[in-house]
N, C-alpha and C positions, 0 to 999 in steps of 0.2 A: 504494500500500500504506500502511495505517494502524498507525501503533505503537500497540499499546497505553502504559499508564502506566511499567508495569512494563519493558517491552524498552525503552524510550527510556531509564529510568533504569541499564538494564546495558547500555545505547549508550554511555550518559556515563563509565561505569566502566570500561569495556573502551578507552574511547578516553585515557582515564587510566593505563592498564595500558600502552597502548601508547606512552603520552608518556616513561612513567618505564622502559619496554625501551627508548627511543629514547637514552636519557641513558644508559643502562648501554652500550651498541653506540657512542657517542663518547667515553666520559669518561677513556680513558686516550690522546685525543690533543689534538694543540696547541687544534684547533675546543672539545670540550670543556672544556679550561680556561681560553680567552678567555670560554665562557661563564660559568663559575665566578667568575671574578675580573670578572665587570660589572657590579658592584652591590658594597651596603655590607654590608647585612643582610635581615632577616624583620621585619616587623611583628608581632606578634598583639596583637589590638583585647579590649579588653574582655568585648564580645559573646563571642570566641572562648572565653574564662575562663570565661565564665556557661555555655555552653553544655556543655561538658568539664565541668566541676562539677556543672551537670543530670545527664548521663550515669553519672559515677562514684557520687552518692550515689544515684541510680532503683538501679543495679547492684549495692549493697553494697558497693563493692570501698574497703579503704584506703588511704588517702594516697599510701604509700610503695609501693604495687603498681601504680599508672597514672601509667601515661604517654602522651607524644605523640609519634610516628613522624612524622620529619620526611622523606621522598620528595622525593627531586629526577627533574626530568625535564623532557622539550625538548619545547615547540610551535612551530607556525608562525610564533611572534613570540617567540620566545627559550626562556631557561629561564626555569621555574616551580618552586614547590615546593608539596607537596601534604601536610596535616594532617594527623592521624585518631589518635584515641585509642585505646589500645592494645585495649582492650577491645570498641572497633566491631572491626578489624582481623581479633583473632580468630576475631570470629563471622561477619565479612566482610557485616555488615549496615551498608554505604554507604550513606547519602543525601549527594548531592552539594550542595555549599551548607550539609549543617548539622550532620553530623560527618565528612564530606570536604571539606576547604577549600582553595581552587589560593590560592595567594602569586605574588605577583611582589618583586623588590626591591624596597625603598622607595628612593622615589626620590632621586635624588642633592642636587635644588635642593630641597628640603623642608627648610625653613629650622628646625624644630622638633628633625626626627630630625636634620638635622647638628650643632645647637648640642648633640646629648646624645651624638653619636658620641664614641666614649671615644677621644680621640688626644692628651687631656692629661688627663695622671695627677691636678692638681691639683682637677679637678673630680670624680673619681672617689672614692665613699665604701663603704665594706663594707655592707650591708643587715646587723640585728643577728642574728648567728648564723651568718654569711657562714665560711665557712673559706680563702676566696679573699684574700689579701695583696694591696691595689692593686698593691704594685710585681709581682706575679707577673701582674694581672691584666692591665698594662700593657704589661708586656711581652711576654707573649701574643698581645694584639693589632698592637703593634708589629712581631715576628717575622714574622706573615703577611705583612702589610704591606712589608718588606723581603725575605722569604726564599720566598714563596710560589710562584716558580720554582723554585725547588729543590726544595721540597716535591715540586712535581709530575715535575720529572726523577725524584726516587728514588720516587716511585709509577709512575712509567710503566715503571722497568726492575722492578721488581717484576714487575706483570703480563705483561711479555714472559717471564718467567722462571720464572713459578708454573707449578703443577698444573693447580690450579683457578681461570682466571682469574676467575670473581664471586666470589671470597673473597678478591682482592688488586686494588692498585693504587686507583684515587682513589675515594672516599667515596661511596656508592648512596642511603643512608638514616641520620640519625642520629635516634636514642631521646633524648627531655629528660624529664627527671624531672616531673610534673607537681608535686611538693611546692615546686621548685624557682619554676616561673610562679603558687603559689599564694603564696607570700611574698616575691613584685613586687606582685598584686594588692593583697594587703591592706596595701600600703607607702598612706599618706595622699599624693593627692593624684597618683595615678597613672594615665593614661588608656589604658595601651598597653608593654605589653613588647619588648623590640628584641634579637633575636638577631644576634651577628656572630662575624665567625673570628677563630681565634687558631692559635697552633701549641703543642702543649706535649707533654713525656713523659708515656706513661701508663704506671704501675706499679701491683705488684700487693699486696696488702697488706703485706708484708714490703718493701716499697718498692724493689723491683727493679725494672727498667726492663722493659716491656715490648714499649712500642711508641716507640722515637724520634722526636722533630719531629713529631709528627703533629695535623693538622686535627683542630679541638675550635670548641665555640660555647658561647661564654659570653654570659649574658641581662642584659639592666640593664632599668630605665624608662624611661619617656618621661612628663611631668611632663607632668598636664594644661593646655590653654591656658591659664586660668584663674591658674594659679602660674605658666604659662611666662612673661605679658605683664604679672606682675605688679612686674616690673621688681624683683624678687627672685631671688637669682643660683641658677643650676640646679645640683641637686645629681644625680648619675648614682649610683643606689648597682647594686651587684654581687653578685650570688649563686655558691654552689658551680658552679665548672663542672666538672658531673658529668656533660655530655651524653656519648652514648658514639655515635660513626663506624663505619658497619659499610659495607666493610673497615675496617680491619684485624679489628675484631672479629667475629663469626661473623656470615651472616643467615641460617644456618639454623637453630640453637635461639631465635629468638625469630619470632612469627606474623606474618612481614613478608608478609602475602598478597596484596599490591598487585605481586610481584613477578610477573611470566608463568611460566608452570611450564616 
């Protein structure tokens, strides 16, 4: 039997649908958060910015209305994490490779992404217009790094205890502001954005607490080779982290349709 164009490319999507149910069916047990905690961060490459930028200005949409859905989900060789601009999502118009894009970790010996992994505050600088405090930003990352067992005990009795277990317990999908990965790009001398975890309180604008301790990803850069080897010392700047984790936050009003119904 011959696939046409079209059923292979809803092969690839469907077999994506079923990566990221796979990762929803472990992730509130011990397997799924060894998988969670086996890596540092996300890459996203340049090309990825160009392309998300093609899309939102072809579609009219502004700045502060697109974003990128970040999908997690397990294959045969681990977890992945899975791209797409909020605006493909919607329409559910996939193409695999160029506005759905699989991630793996970056890798651990990648001499580049660890010299910019943020685990000393002194090399960390605010990007201008950053609302993020290194020391908040610091310690953020620090907490995962120290408390991220805990983190996942009190998401795991969550979901033994909810309603609705896919509205609780550990993290499906999170939303990043694309205005956010637009002012890493246009930092001088930037080849590559790097998302990683943190733990922090989310509140609500009257600054109540909403969500405690909870899983958030804060973006920095990655300083093209060019400036890395220039034996000029690397500066990591820091944007709003304003990604939002969904749980705790709803994934029903927003068009997460990568989810299986």
């Amino acid at each position: 039997m011959r696939f046409t164009n079209d059923q292979f490319i809803q092969a690839m999507i469907q077999t994506i649908k079923d990566n990221i149910q796979q990762w929803n069916e472990i992730r509130n047990t011990l397997v799924g958060f060894n998988f969670l905690t086996s890596g540092y961060g996300v890459e996203i490459e340049m090309d990825d910015f160009n392309r998300w930028e093609a899309i939102r200005t072809a579609a009219g949409i502004a700045l502060g209305d697109f974003n990128i859905h970040l999908y997690i989900g397990i294959d045969d060789l681990g977890i992945k994490f899975y791209l797409t601009d909020s605006h493909t999502d919607a329409a559910q118009s996939y193409v695999e490779g160029h506005n759905l894009i699989t991630k793996s970790y970056a890798r651990g010996d990648d001499a580049q992404t660890a010299n910019n992994f943020p685990i000393s505050a002194n090399k960390l600088r605010p990007l201008k217009g950053s609302q993020v405090p290194i020391e908040t930003a610091f310690e953020s990352a620090f907490s995962w790094f120290l408390y991220s067992d805990n983190w996942f005990q009190q998401k795991q009795h969550e979901a033994q205890t909810a309603q609705d277990v896919d509205q609780a317990g550990v993290v499906r999908v999170f939303t990043v502001p694309f205005d956010d990965i637009t002012d890493i790009f246009q930092t001088a001398n930037v080849s590559k954005a790097f998302l990683f975890y943190g733990i922090k309180n989310y509140t609500d604008a009257q600054g109540a607490v909403l969500y405690p301790n909870e899983i958030e990803m804060l973006l920095c850069n990655i300083e093209d080779a060019q400036a890395y080897q220039s034996g000029q010392p690397v500066t990591t700047y820091i944007v709003q982290d304003l990604t939002t984790p969904s749980p705790p936050f709803s994934t029903i009003q927003q068009p997460f349709n990568l989810f299986q119904a």
